[in-house]
MILUM-913015 format. One record per residue (C-alpha): x, y, z; residue in one letter. Coordinates in steps of 0.25 Angstrom, whole numbers, plus 5000, padded with zeros to 4 digits. Layout:
BEGIN
XYZa ...
END
This chain:
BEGIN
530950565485x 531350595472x 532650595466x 533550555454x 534950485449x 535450625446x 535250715457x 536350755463x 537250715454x 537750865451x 538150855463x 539550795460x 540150685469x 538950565468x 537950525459x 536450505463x 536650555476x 535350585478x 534850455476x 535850405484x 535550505496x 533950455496x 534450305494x 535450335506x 534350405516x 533250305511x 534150165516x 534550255529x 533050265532x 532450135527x 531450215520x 531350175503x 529950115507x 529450265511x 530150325500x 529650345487x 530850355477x 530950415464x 532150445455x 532650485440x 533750425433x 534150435418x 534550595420x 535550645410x 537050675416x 537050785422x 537650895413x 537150815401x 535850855400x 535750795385x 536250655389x 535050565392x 535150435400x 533750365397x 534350235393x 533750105399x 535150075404x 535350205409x 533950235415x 534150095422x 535650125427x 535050255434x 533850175441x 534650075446x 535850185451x 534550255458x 534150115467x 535650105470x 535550255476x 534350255482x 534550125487x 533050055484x 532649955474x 531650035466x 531250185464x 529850215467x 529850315454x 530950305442x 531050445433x 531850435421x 532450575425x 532650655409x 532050595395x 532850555382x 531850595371x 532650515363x 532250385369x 530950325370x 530150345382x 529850185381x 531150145383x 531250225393x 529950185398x 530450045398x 531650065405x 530950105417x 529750015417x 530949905417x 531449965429x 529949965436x 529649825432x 531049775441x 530449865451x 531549965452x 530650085450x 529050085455x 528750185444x 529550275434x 529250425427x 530050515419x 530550645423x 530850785412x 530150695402x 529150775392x 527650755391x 528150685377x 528850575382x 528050545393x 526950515385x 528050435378x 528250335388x 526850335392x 526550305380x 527550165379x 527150135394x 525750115390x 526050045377x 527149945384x 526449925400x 527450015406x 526950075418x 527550225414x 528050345419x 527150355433x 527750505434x 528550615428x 529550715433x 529450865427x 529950995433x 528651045438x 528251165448x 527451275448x 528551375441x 529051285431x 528151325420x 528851485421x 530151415424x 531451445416x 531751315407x 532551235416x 534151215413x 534051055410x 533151055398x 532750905401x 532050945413x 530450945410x 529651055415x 528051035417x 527451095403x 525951075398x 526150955390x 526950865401x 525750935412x 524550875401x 525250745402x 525250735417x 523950765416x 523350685406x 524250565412x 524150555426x 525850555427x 526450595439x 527050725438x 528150735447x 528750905447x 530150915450x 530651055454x 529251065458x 529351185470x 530251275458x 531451265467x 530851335476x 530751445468x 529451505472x 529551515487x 530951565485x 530151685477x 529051695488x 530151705498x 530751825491x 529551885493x 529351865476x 530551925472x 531751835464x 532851835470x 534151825464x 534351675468x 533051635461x 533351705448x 533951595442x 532751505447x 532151435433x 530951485439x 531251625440x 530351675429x 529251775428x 528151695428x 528651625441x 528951745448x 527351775445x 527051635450x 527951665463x 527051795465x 525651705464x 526351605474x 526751675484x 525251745483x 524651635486x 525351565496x 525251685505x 523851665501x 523651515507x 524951525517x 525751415512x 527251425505x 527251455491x 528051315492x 526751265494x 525951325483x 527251275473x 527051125476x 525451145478x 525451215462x 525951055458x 524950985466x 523951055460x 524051015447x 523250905439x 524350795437x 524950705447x 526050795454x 527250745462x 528250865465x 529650855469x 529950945480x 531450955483x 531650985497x 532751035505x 532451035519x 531450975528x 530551115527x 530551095515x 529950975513x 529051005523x 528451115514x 528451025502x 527550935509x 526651045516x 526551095500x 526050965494x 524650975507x 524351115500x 523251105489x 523051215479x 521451245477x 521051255462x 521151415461x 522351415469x 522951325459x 522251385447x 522951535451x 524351475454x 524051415440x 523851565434x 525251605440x 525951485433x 525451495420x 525651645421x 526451675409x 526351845408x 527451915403x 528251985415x 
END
């Protein structure tokens, strides 16, 4: 399960609800053992995009807030949930191996952290016998290279250099928004048109209404969702992939799940590859 200190904040009336909420549903069921947990902290205040919190003190004050909520004595992986260029990636580094050395956190990543820095702290946990970043959290799916430039510029999106890096490395990359909000089955399901509600989709570009057309092909083709095929794109890379699917309801979850059996065969991948980097002027 994945979560963070933030989420659901803009939601006014409590702070980390939604750590609380897994922290609550985790004691009623006595399941922390059969749960794996992961959580960000160090997000700017909301509405105050250019106001980083990556402090030791402050990085430490939002862990320790996050075992309060979810009611457990460690997280099974830590994220430092923005980057302050600003600072060095070794303190940072530090900070968190400090907090896995007491056992509070089994591992610890970074998430919207550039290719740059991650080499950064790489870098300084190799020099210092610091176990390192063991993931890192990027906005990730199969429309996100056509997509519009999202609204919070601190959000990383996937590029060439931060792909090459997973690659060279080995790092986990974990894709967050990694079924596009949806975005493509909503298109298959109106039969390839955009419909009003979608126009403000940041993935309501050309180049994605192109990639919708191939989609939807071939999943008539092999007779599975064009949910599926989304998910299956990820798991076809050449790097360690771990997306995030957010699910609302049972079925749902059920076709997340049934996505992540399907396998893409090397053509397959290589023509839904075609449709992404198709860059043709409409």
């Amino acid at each position: 399960i994945d979560t963070a200190r933030v989420y659901s904040d803009w939601v006014p009336g409590e702070r980390g609800r939604s750590e609380r909420i897994i922290g609550d549903w985790m004691h009623q069921r006595g399941n922390r053992d059969r749960v794996s947990i992961s959580t960000k902290g160090a997000h700017p205040p909301l509405g105050r995009r250019g106001h980083a919190r990556m402090s030791p003190r402050e990085i430490r004050s939002d862990l320790e807030a996050s075992l309060r909520a979810l009611r457990t004595d460690r997280v099974d992986v830590y994220y430092v949930h923005r980057d302050d260029p600003a600072r060095p990636a070794g303190e940072i580094v530090e900070t968190l191996e400090g907090s896995a050395r007491e056992g509070l956190v089994r591992s610890y990543g970074c998430s919207n952290w550039t290719a740059a820095r991650i080499r950064e702290a790489a870098a300084h946990a190799r020099d210092h016998q610091c176990r390192g970043f063991a993931a890192s959290q990027v906005l990730w799916n199969i429309g996100s290279r056509a997509m519009k430039p999202p609204r919070d510029a601190t959000m990383k999106v996937m590029d060439d250099e931060l792909l090459e890096l997973h690659r060279t490395t080995g790092l986990a990359a974990v894709a967050y928004s990694s079924q596009a909000g949806g975005f493509f089955s909503k298109v298959d399901a109106a039969g390839g048109r955009l419909r009003v509600a979608l126009r403000a989709s940041p993935y309501a570009t050309p180049a994605n209404l192109r990639l919708a057309g191939v989609l939807s092909r071939t999943a008539r083709e092999l007779g599975v969702p064009v949910s599926h095929l989304v998910l299956a794109w990820l798991f076809s890379r050449d790097i360690p992939v771990l997306p995030i699917v957010g699910c609302h309801t049972p079925a749902q979850l059920e076709d997340s799940i049934a996505a992540a059996r399907l396998r893409l065969e090397p053509e397959l991948a290589a023509r839904l590859d075609a449709a992404v980097n198709d860059r043709r002027t409409p």
